[in-house]
N, C-alpha and C positions, 0 to 999 in steps of 0.2 A: 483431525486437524488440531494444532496446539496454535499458542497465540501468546507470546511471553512480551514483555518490554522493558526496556530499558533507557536512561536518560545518557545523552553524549552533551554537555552543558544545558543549550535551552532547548535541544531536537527531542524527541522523544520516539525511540528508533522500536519500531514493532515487530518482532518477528513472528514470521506465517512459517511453519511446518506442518508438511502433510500436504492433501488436495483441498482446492477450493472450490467444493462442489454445493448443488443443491441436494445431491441424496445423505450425504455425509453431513450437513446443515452448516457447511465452511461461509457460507456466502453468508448469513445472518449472522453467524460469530465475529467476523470483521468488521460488520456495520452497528454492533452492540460495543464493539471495542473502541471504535472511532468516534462513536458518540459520547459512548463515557468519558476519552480522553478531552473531547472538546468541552463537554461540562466542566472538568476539572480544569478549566483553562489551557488547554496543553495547544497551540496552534502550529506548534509545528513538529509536522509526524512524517515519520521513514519509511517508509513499507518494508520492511529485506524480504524477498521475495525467493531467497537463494534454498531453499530449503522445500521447496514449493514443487513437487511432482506433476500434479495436473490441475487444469483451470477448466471447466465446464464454460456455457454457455451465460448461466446463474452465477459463476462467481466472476464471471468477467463483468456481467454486468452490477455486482454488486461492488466490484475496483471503480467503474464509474461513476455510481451512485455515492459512496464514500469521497472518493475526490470533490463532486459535486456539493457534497454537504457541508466538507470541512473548508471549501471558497465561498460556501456561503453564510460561513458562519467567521469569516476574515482571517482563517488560517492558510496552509500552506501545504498538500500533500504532494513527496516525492516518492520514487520505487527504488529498490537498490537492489544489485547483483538478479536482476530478471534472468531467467533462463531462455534459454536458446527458445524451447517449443512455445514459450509463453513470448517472448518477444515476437518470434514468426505472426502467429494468433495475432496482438498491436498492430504489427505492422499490416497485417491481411484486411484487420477492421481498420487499418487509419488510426487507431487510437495512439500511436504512439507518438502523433502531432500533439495530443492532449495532455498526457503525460509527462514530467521529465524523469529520465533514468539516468541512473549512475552504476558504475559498477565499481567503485571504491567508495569504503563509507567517508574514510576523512573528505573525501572531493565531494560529496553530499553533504556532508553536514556544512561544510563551508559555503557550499550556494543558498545557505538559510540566510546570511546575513550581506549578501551580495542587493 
């Protein structure tokens, strides 16, 4: 799994390539990445999730441990361009009430300041 970012004005858009697994150690690279951003002040983070082949059991639960962290730390976590199998998985667990998704990034970055 790779993990790159980049800034769209004050969003801070992350992107996931590869799988989000626990054998591949994808679930702890996201929530080392979320933490760093939130140290460095960054409160509001993009997920792009478009690049994202499979989510395990461990990395879904590490997409909710991250969300959880970064509203607890008075930021703002959204997903973008989720895929089909992964969106099915949300909606299977429910978590897609928890989540907000977009699948255009300008329509994401703009619900930062809504």
């Amino acid at each position: 799994m790779q993990i790159g970012q980049r800034m769209v004005g004050d969003v801070t858009v992350v992107e996931i390539t590869g799988d989000i697994t626990l054998s591949k150690g994808g679930d702890v690279m996201i929530k080392d990445k979320v933490n760093s951003l939130l140290q460095q002040g960054n409160r509001k983070l993009l997920l792009d999730l478009g690049n994202v082949s499979y989510v395990d059991s461990a990395g879904l639960g590490q997409l909710v441990q991250v969300y959880a962290t970064t509203s607890h730390n008075g930021g703002s976590l959204k997903l973008l361009r989720v895929t089909k199998r992964l969106k099915d998985l949300l909606v299977l667990t429910k978590l897609l009430t928890v989540f907000e998704s977009f699948d255009d990034e300008k329509d994401a970055v703009a619900s930062f300041t809504k």
